[in-house]
mmCIF file of the N, C-alpha and C atoms, coordinates in Angstrom:
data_MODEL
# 
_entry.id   MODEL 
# 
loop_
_atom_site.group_PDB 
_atom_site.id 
_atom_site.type_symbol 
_atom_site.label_atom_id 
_atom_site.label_alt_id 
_atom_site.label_comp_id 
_atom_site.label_asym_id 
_atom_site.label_entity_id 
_atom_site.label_seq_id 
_atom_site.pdbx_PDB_ins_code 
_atom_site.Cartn_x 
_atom_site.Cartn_y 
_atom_site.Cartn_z 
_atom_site.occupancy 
_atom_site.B_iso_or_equiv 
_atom_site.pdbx_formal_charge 
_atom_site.auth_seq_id 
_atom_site.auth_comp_id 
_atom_site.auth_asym_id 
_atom_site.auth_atom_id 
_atom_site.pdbx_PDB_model_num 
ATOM 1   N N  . UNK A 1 1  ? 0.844  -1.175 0.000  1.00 0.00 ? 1  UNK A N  1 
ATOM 2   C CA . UNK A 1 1  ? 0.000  0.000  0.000  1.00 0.00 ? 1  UNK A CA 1 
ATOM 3   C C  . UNK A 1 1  ? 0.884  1.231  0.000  1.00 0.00 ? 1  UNK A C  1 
ATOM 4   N N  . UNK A 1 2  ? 0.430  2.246  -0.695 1.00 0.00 ? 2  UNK A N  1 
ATOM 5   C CA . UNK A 1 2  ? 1.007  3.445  -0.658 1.00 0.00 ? 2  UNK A CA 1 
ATOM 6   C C  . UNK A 1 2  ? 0.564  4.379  0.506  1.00 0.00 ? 2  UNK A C  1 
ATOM 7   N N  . UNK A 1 3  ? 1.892  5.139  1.705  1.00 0.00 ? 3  UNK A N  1 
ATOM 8   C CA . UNK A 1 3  ? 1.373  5.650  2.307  1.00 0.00 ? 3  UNK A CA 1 
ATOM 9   C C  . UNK A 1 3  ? 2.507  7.065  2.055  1.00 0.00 ? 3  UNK A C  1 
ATOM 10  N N  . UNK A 1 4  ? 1.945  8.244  2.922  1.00 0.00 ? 4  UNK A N  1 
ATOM 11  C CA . UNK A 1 4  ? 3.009  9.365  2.643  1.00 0.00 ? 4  UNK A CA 1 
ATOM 12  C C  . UNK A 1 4  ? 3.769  9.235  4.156  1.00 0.00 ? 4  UNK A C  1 
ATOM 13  N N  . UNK A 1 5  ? 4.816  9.984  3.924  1.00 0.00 ? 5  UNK A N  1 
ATOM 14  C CA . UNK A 1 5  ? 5.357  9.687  5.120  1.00 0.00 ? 5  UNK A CA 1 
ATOM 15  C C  . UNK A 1 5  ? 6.503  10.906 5.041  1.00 0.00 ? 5  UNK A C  1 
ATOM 16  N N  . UNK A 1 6  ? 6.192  12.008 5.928  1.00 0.00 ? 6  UNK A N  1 
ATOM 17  C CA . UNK A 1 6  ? 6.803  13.067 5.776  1.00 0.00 ? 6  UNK A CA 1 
ATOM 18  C C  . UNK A 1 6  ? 6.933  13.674 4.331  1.00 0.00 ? 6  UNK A C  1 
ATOM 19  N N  . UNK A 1 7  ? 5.695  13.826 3.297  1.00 0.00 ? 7  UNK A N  1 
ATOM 20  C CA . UNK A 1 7  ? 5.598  14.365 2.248  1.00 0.00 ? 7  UNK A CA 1 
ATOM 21  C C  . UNK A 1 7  ? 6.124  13.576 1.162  1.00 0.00 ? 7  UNK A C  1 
ATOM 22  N N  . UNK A 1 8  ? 6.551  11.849 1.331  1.00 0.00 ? 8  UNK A N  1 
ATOM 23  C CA . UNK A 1 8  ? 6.885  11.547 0.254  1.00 0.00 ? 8  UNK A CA 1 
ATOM 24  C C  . UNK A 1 8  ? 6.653  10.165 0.503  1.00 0.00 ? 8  UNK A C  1 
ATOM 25  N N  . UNK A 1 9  ? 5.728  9.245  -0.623 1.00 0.00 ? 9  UNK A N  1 
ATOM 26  C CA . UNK A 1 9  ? 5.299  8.619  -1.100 1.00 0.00 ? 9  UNK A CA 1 
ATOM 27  C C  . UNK A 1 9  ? 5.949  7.089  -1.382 1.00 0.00 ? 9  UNK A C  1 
ATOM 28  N N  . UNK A 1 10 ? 5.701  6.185  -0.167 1.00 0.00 ? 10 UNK A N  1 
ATOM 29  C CA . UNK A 1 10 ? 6.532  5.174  0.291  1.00 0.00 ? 10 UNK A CA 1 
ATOM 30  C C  . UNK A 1 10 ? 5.317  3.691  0.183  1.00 0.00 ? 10 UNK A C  1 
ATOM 31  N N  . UNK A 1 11 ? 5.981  2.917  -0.351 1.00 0.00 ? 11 UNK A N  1 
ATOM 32  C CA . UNK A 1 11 ? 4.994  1.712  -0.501 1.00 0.00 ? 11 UNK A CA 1 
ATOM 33  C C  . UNK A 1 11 ? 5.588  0.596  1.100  1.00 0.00 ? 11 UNK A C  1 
ATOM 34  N N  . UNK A 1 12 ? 4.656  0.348  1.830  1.00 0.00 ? 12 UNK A N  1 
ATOM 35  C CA . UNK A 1 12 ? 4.224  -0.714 2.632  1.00 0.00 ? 12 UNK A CA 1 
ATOM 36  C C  . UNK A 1 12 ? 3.232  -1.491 2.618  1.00 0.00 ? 12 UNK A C  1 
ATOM 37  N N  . UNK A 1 13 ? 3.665  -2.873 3.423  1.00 0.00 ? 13 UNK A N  1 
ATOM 38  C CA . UNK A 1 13 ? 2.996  -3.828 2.867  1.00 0.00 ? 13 UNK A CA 1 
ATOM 39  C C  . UNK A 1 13 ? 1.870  -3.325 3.712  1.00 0.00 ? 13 UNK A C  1 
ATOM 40  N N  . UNK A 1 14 ? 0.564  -4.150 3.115  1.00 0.00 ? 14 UNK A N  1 
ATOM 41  C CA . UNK A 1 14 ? -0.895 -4.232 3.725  1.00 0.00 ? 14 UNK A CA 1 
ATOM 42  C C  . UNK A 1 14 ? -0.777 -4.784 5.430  1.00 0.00 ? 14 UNK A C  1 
ATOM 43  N N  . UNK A 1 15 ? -1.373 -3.874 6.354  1.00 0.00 ? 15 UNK A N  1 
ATOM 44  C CA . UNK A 1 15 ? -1.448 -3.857 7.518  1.00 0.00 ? 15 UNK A CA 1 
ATOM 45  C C  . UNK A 1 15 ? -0.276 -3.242 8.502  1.00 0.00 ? 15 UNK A C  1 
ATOM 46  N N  . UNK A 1 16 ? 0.920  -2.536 7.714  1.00 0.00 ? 16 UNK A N  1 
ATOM 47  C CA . UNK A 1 16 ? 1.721  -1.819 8.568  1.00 0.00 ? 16 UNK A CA 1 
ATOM 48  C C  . UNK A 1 16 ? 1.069  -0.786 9.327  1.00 0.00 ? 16 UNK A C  1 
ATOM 49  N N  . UNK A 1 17 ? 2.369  -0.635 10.263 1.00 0.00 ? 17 UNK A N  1 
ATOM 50  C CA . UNK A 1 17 ? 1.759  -0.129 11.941 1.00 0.00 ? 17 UNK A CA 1 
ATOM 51  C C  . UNK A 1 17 ? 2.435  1.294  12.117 1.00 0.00 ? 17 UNK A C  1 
ATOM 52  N N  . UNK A 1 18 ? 2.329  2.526  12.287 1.00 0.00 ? 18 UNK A N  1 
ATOM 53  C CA . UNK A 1 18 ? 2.822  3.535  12.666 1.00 0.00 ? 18 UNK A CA 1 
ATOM 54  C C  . UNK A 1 18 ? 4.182  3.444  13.178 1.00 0.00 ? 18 UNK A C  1 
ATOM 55  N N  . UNK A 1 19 ? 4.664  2.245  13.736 1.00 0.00 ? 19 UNK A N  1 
ATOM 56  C CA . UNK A 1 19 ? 5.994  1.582  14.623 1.00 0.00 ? 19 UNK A CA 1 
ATOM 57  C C  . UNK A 1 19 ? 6.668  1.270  12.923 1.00 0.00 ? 19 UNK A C  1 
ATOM 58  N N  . UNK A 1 20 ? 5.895  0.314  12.170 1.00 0.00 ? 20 UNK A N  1 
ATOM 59  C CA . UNK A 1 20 ? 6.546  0.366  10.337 1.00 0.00 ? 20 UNK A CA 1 
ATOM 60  C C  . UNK A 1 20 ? 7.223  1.406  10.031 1.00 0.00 ? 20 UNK A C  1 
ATOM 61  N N  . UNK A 1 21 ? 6.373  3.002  10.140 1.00 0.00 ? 21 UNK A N  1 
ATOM 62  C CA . UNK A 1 21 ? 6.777  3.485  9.407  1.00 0.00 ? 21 UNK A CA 1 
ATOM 63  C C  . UNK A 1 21 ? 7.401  4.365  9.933  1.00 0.00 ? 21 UNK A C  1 
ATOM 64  N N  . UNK A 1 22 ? 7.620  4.666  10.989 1.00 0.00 ? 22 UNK A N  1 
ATOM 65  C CA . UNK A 1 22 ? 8.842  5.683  11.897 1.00 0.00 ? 22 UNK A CA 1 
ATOM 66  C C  . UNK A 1 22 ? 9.589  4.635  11.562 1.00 0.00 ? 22 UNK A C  1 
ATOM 67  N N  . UNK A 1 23 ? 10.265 3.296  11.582 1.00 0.00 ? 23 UNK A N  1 
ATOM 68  C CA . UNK A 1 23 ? 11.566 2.413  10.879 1.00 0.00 ? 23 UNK A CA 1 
ATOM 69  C C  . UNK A 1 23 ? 11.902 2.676  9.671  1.00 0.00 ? 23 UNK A C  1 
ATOM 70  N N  . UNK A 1 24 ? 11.263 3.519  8.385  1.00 0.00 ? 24 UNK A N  1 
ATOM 71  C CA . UNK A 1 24 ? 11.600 3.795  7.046  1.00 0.00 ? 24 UNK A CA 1 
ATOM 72  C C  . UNK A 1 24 ? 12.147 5.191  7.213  1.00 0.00 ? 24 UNK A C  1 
ATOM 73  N N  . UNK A 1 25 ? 12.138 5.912  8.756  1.00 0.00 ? 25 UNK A N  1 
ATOM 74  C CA . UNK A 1 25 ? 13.055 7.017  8.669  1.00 0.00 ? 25 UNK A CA 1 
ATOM 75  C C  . UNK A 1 25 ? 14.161 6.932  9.798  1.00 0.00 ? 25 UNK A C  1 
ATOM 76  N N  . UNK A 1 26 ? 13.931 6.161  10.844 1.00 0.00 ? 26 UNK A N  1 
ATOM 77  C CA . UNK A 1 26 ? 14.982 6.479  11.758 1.00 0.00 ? 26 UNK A CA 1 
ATOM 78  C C  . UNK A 1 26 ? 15.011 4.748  12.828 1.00 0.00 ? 26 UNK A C  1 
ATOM 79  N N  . UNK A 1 27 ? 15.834 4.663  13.059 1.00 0.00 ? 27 UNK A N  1 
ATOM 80  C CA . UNK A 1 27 ? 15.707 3.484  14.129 1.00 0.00 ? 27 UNK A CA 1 
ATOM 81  C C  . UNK A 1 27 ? 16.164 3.801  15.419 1.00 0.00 ? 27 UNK A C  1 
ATOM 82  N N  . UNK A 1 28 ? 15.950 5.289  15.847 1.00 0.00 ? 28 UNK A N  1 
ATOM 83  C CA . UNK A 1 28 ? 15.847 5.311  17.058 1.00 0.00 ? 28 UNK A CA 1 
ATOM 84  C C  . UNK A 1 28 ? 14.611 5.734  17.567 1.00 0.00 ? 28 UNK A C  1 
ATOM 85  N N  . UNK A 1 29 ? 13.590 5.846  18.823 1.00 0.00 ? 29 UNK A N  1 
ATOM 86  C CA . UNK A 1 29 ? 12.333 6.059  18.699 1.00 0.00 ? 29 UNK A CA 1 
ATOM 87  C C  . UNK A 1 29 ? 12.406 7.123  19.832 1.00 0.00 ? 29 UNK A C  1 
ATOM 88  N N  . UNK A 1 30 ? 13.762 7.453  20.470 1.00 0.00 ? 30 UNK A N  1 
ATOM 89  C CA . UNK A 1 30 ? 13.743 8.474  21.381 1.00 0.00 ? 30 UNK A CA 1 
ATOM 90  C C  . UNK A 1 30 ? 13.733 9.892  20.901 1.00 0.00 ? 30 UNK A C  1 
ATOM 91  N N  . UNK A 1 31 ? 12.552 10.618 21.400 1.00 0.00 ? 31 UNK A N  1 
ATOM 92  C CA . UNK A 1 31 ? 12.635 12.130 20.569 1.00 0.00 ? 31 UNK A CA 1 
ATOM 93  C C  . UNK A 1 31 ? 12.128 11.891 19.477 1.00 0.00 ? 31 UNK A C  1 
ATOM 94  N N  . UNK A 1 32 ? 10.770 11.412 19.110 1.00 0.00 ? 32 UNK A N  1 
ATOM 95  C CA . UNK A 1 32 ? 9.806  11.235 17.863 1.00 0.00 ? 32 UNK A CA 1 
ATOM 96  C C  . UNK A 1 32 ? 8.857  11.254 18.300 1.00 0.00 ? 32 UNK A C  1 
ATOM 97  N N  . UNK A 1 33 ? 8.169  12.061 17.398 1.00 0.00 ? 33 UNK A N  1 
ATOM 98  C CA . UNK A 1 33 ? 6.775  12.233 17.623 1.00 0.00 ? 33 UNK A CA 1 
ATOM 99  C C  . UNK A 1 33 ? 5.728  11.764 16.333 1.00 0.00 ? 33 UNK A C  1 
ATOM 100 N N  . UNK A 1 34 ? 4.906  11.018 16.265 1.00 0.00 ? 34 UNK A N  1 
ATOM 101 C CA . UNK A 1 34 ? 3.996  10.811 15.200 1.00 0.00 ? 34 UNK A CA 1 
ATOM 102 C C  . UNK A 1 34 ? 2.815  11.519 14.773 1.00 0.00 ? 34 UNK A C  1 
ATOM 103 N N  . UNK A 1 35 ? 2.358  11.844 14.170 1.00 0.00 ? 35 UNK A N  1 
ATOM 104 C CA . UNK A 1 35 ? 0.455  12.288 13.661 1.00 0.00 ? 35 UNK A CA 1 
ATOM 105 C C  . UNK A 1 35 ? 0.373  11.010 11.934 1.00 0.00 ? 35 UNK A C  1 
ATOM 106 N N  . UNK A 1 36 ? -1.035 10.852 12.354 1.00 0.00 ? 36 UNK A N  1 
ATOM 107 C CA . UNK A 1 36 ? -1.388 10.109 11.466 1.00 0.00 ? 36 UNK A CA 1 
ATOM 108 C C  . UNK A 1 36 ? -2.433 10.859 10.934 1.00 0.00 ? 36 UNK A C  1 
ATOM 109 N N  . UNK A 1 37 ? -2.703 11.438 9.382  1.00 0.00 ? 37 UNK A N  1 
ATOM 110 C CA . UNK A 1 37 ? -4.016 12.107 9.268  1.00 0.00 ? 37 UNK A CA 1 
ATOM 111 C C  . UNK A 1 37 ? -4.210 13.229 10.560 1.00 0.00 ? 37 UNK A C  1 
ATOM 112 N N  . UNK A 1 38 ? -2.981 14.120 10.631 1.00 0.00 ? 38 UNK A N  1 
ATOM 113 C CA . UNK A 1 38 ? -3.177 15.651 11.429 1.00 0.00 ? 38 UNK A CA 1 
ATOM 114 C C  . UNK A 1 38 ? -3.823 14.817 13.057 1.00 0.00 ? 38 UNK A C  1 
ATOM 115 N N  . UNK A 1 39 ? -3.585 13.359 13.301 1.00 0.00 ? 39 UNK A N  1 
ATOM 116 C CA . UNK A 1 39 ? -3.885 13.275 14.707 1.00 0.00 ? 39 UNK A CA 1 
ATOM 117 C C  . UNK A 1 39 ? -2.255 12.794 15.316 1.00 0.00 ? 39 UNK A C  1 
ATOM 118 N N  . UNK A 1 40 ? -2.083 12.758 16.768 1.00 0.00 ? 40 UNK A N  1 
ATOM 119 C CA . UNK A 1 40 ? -0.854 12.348 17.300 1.00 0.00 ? 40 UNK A CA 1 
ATOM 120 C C  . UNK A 1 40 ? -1.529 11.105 17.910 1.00 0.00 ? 40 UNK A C  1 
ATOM 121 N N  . UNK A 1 41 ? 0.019  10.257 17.593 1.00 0.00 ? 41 UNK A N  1 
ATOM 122 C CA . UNK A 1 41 ? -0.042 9.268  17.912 1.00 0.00 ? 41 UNK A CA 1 
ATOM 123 C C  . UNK A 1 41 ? 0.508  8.703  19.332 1.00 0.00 ? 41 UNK A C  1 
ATOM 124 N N  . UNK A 1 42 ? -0.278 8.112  20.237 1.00 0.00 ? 42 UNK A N  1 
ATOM 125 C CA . UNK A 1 42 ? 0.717  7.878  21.271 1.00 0.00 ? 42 UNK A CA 1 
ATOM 126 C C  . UNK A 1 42 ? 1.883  7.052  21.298 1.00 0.00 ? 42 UNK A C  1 
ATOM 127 N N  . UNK A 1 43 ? 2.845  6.855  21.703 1.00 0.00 ? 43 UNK A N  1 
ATOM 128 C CA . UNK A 1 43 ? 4.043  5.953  21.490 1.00 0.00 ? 43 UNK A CA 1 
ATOM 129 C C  . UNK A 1 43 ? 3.613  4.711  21.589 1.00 0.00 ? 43 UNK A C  1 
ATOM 130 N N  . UNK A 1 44 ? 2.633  4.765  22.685 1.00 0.00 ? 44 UNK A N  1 
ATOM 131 C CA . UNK A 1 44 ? 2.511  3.473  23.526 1.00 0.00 ? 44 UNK A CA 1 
ATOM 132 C C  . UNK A 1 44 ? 1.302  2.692  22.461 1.00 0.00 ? 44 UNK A C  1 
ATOM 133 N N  . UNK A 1 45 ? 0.934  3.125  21.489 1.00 0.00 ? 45 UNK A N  1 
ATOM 134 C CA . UNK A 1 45 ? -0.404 3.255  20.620 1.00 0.00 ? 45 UNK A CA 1 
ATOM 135 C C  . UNK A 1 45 ? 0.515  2.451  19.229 1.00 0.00 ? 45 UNK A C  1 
ATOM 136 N N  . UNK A 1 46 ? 2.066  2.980  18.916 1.00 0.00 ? 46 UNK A N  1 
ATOM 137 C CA . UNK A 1 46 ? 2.236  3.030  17.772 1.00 0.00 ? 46 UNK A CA 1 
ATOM 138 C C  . UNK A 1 46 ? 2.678  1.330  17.108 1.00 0.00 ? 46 UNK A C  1 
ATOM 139 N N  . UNK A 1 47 ? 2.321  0.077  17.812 1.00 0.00 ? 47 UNK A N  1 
ATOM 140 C CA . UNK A 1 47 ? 2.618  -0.777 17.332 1.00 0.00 ? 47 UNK A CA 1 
ATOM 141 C C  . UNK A 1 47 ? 1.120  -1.539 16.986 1.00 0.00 ? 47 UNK A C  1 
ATOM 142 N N  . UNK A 1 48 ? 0.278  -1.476 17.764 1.00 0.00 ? 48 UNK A N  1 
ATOM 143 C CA . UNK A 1 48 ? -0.946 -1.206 17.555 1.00 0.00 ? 48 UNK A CA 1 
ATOM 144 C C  . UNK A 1 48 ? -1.688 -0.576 16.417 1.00 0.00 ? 48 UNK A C  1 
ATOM 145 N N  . UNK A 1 49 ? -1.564 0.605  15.883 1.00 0.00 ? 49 UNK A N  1 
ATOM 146 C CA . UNK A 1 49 ? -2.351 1.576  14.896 1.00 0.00 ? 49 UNK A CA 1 
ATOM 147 C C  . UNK A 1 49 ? -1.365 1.368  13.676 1.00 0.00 ? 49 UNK A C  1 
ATOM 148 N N  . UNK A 1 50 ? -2.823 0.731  13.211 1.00 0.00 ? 50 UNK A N  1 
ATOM 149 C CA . UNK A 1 50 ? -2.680 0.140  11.221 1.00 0.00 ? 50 UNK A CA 1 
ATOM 150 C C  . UNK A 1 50 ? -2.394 1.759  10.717 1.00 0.00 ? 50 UNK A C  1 
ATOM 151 N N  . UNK A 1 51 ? -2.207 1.137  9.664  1.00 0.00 ? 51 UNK A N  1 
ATOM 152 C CA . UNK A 1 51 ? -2.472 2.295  8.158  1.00 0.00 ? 51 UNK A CA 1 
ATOM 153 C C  . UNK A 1 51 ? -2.919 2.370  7.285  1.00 0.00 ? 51 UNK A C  1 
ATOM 154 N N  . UNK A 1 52 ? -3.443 2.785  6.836  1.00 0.00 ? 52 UNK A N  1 
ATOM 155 C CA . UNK A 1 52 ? -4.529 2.441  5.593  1.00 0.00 ? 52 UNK A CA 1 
ATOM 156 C C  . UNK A 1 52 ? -4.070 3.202  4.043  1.00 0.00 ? 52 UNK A C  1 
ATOM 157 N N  . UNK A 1 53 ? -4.208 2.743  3.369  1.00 0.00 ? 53 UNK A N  1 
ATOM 158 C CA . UNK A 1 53 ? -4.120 3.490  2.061  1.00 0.00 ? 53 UNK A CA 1 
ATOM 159 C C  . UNK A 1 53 ? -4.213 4.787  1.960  1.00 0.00 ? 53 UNK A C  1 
ATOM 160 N N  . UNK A 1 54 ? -3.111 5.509  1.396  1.00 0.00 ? 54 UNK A N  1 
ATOM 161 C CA . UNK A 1 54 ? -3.183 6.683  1.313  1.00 0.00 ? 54 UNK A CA 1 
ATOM 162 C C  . UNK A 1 54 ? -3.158 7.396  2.535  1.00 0.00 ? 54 UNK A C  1 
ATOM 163 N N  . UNK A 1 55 ? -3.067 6.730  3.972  1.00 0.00 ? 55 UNK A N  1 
ATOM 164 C CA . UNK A 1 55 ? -2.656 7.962  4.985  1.00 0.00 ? 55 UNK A CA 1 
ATOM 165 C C  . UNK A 1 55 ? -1.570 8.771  4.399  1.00 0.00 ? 55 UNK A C  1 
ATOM 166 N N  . UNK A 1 56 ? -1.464 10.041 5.949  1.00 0.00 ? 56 UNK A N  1 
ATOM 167 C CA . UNK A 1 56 ? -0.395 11.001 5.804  1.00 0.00 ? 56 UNK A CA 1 
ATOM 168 C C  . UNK A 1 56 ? -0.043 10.803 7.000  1.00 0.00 ? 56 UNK A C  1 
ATOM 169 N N  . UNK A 1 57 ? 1.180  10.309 6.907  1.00 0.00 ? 57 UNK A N  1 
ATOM 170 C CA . UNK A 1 57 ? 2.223  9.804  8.522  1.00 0.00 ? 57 UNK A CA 1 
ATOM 171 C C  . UNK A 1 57 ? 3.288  11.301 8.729  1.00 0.00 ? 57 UNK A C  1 
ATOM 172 N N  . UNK A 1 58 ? 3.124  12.215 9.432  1.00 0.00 ? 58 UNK A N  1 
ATOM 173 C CA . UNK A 1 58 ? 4.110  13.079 10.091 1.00 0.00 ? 58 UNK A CA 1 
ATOM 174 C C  . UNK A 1 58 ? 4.811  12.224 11.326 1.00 0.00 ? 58 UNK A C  1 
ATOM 175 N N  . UNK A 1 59 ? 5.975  12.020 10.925 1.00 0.00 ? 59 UNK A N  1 
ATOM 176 C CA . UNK A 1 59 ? 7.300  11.849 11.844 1.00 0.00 ? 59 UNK A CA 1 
ATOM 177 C C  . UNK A 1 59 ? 8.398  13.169 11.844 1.00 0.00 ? 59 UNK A C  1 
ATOM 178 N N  . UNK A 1 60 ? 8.452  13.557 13.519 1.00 0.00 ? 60 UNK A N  1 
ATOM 179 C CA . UNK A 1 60 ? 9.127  14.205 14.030 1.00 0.00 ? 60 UNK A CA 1 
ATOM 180 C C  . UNK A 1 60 ? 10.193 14.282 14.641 1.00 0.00 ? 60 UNK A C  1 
ATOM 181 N N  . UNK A 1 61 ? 11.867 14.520 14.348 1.00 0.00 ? 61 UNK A N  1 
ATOM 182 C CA . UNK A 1 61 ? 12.022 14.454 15.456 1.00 0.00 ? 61 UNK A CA 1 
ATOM 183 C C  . UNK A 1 61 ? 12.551 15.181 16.491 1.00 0.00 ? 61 UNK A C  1 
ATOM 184 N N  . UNK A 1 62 ? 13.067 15.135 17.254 1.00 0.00 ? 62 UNK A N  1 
ATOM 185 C CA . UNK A 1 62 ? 13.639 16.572 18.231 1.00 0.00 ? 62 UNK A CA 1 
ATOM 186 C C  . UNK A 1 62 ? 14.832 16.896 18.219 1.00 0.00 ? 62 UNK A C  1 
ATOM 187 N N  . UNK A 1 63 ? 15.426 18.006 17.937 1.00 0.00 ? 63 UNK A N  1 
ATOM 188 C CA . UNK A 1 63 ? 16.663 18.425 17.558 1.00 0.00 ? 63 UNK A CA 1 
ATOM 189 C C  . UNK A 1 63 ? 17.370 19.250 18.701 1.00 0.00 ? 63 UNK A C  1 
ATOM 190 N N  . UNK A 1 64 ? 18.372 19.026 19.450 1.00 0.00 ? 64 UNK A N  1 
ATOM 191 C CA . UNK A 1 64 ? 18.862 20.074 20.300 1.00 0.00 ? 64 UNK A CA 1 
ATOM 192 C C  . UNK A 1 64 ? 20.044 20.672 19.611 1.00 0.00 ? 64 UNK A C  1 
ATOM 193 N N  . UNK A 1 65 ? 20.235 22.192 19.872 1.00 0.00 ? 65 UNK A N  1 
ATOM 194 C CA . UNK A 1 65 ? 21.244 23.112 18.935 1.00 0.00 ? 65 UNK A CA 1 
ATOM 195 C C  . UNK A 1 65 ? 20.674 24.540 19.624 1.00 0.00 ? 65 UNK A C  1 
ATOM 196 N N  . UNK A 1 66 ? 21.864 25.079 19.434 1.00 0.00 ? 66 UNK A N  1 
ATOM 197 C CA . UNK A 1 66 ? 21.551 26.699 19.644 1.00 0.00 ? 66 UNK A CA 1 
ATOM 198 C C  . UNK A 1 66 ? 21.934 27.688 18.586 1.00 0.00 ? 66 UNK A C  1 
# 
């Protein structure tokens, strides 16, 4: 299935999990934040919550710098 994922257009298989697709950008999960379809996702939520065709996955993550 095609989902977006930070504005660009990534194929996963049928039934990936929000936990899927924060792994196609980073493999650390400390200092990330998710929205699925403009909602946030809880961490504790993200192995749990499918995806469906055509969502919009915002992955965040936290940057320290001055």
């Amino acid at each position: 299935m095609k989902v977006m994922i930070n504005g660009v257009s990534r194929d996963l298989p049928d039934g990936a999990t929000v936990a899927r697709a924060v792994q196609e950008l980073t493999s650390s999960a400390a200092g990330v934040a998710v929205a699925v379809n403009d909602e946030v996702v809880r961490r504790g939520a993200w192995q749990s919550t499918t995806l469906s065709e055509h969502d919009r996955v915002e992955v965040l993550t936290a940057v320290q710098g001055g």
